[in-house]
Backbone as JSON Lines, residues from 0, in Angstrom:
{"i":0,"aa":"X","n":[47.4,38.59,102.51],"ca":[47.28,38.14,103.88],"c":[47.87,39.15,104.86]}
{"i":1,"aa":"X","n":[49.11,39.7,104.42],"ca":[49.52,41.31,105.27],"c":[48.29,41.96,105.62]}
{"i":2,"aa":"X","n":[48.42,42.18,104.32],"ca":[47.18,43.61,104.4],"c":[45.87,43.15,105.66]}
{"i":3,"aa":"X","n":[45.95,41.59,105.43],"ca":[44.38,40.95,106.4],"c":[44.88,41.6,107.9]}
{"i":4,"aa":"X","n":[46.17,40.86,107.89],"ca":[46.57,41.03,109.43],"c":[47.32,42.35,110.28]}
{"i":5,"aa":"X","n":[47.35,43.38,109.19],"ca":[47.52,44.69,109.65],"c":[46.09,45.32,110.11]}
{"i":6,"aa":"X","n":[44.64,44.88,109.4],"ca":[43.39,45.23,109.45],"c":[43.32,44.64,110.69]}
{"i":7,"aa":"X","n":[43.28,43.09,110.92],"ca":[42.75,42.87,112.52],"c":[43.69,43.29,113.19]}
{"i":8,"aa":"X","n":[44.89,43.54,113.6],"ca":[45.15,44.13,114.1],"c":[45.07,45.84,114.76]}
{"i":9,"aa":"X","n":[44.83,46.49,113.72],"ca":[44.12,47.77,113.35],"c":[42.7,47.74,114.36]}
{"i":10,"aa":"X","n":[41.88,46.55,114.14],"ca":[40.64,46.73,114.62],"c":[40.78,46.48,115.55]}
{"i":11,"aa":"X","n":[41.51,45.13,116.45],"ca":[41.33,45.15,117.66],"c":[41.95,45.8,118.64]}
{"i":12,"aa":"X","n":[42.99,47.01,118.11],"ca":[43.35,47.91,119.04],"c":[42.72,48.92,119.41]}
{"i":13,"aa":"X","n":[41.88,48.64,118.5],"ca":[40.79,50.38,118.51],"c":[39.45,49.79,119.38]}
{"i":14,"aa":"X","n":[38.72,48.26,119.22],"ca":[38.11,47.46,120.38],"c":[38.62,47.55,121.22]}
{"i":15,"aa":"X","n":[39.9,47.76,122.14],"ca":[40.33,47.64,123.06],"c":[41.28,48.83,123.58]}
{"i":16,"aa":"X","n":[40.91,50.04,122.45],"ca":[41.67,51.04,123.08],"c":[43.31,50.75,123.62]}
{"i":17,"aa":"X","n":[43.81,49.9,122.71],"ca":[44.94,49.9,123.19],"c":[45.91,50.18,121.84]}
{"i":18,"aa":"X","n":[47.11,50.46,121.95],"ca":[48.7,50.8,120.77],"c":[47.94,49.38,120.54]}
{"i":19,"aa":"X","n":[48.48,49.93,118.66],"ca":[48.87,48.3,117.88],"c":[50.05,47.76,118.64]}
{"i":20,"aa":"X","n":[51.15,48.18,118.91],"ca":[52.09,47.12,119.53],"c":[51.34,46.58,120.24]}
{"i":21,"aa":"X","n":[50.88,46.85,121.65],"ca":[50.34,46.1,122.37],"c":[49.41,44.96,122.19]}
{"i":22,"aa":"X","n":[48.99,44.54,121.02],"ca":[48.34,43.93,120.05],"c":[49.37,42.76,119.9]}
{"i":23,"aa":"X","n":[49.93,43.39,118.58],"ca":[50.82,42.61,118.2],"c":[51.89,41.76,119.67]}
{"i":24,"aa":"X","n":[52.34,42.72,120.35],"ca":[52.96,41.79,121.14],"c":[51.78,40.56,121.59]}
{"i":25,"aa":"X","n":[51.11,41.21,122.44],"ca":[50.15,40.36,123.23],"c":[49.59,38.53,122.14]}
{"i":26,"aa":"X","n":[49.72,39.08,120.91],"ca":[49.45,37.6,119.66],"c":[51.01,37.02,120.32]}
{"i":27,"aa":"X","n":[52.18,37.57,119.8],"ca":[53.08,37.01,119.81],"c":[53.03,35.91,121.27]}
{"i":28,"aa":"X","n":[53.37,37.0,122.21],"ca":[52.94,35.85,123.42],"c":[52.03,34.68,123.57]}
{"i":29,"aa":"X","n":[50.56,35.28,123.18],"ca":[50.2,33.57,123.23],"c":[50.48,33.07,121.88]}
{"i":30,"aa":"X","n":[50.96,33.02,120.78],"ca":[51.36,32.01,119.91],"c":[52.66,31.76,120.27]}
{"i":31,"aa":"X","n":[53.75,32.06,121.15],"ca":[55.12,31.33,121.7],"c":[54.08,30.47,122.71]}
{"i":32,"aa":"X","n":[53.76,30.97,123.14],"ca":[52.76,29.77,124.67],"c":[52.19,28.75,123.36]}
{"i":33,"aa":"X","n":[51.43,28.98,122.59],"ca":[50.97,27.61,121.83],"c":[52.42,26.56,121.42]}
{"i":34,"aa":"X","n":[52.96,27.35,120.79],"ca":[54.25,26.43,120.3],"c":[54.86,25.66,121.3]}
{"i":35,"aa":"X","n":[54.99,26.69,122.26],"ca":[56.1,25.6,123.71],"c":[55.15,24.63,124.23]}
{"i":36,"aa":"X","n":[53.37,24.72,124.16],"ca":[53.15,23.94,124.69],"c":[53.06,22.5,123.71]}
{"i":37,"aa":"X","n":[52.95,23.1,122.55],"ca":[52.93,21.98,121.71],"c":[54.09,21.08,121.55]}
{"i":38,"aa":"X","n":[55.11,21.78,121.54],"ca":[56.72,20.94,121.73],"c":[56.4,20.41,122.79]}
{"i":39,"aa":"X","n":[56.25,20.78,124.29],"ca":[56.57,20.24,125.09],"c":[56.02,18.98,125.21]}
{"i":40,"aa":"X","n":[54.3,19.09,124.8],"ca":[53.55,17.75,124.85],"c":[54.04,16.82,123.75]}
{"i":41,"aa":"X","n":[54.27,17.55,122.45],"ca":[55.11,16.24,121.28],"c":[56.16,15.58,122.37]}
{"i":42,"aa":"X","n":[57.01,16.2,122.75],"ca":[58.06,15.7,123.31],"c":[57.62,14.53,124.59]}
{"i":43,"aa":"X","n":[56.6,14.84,125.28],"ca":[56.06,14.03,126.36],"c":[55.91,12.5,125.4]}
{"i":44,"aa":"X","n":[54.75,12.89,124.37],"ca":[54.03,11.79,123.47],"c":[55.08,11.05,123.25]}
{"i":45,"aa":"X","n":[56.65,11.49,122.89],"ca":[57.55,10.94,122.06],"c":[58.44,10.25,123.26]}
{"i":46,"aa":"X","n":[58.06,10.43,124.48],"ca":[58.8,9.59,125.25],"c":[60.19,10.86,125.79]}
{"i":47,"aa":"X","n":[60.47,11.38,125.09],"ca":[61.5,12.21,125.58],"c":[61.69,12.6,127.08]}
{"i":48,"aa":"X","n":[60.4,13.08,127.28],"ca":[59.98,14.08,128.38],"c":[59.02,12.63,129.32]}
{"i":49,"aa":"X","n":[59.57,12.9,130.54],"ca":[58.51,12.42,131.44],"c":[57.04,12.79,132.04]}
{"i":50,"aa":"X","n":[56.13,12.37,132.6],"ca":[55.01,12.83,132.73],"c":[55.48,13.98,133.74]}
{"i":51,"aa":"X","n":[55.99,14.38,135.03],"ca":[56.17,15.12,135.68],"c":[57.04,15.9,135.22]}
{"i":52,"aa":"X","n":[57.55,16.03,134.28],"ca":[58.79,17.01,133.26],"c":[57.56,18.23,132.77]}
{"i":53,"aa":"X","n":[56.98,17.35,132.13],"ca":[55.48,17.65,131.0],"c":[54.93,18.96,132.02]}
{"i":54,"aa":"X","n":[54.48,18.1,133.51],"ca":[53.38,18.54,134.08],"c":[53.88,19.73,134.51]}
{"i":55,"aa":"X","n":[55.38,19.9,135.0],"ca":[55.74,20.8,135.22],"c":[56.02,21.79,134.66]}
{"i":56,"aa":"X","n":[56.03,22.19,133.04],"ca":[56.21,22.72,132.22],"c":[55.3,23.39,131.61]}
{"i":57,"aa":"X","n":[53.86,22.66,131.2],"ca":[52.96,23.31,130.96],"c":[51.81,23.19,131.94]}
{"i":58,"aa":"X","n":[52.19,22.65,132.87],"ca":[50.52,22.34,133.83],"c":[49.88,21.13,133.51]}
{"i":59,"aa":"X","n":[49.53,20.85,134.43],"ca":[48.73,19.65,135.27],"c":[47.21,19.47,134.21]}
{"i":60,"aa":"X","n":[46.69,20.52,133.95],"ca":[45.87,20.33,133.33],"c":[45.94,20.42,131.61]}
{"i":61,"aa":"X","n":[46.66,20.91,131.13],"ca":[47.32,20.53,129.84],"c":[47.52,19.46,129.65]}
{"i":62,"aa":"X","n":[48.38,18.86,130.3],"ca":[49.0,17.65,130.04],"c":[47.63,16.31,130.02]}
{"i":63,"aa":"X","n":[46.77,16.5,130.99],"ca":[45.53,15.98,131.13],"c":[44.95,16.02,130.13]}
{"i":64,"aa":"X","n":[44.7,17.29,129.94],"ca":[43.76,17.46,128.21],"c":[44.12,16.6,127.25]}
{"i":65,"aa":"X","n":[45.72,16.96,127.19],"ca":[46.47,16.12,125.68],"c":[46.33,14.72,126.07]}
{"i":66,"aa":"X","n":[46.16,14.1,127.17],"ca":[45.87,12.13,127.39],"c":[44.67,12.14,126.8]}
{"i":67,"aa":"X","n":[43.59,13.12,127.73],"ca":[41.88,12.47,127.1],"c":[42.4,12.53,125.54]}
{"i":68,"aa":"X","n":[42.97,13.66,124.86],"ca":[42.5,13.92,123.59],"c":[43.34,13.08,122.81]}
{"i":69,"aa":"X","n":[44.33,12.42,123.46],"ca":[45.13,11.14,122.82],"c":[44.48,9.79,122.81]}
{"i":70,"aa":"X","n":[44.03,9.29,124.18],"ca":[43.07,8.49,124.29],"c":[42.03,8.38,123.43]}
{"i":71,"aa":"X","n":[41.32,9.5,123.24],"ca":[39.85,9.36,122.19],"c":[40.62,9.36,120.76]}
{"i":72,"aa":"X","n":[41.48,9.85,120.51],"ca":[42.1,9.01,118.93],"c":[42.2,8.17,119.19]}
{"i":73,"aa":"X","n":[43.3,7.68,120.04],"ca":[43.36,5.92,119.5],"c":[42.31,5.26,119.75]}
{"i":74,"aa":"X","n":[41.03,5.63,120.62],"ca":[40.01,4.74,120.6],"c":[39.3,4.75,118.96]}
{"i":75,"aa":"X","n":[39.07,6.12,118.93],"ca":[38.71,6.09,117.42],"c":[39.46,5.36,116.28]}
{"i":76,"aa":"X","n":[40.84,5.18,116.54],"ca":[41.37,4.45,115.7],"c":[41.15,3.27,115.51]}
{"i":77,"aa":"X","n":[40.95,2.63,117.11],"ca":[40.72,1.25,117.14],"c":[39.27,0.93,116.67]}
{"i":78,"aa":"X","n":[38.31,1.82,116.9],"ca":[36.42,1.38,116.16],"c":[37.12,1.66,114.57]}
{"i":79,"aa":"X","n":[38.04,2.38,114.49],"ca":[38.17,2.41,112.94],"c":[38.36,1.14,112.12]}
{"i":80,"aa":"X","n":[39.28,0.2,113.0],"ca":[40.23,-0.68,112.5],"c":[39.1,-1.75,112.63]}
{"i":81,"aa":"X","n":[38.09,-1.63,113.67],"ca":[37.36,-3.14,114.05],"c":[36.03,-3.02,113.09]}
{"i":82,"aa":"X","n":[35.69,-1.31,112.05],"ca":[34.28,-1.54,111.71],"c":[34.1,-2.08,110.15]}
């Protein structure tokens, strides 16, 4: 799996004419942005965090996304439970 992720990395610096660091950093950054946003919304879900804590943290429209996409589980849960 190294070896995989030294190759895409390898390739998409040379697609983009840019240093492998610049690569590698640029993953790192958005996978810390995935994680914080994912804590932050667990933490919303879990009651911890308030909706305007949330909104302020990752955005207005994040936080939106994660309701629809909470909402349509439990609806699905509930046709689950009633079929």
């Amino acid at each position: 799996m190294a070896g995989e992720l030294s190759d895409q990395i390898r390739e998409i610096a040379e697609a983009r004419d840019v240093p492998e660091s610049e690569v590698f950093e640029r993953a790192l950054e958005r996978g810390l942005r995935d994680l914080w946003e994912d804590l932050v919304l667990g933490q919303y879900f879990d009651g911890e965090l308030d909706r305007e804590e949330a909104v302020e943290r990752v955005g207005l429209s994040k936080v939106e996304r994660a309701e629809r996409e909470c909402a349509a589980v439990e609806a699905d849960f509930e046709w689950g439970l009633d079929a």
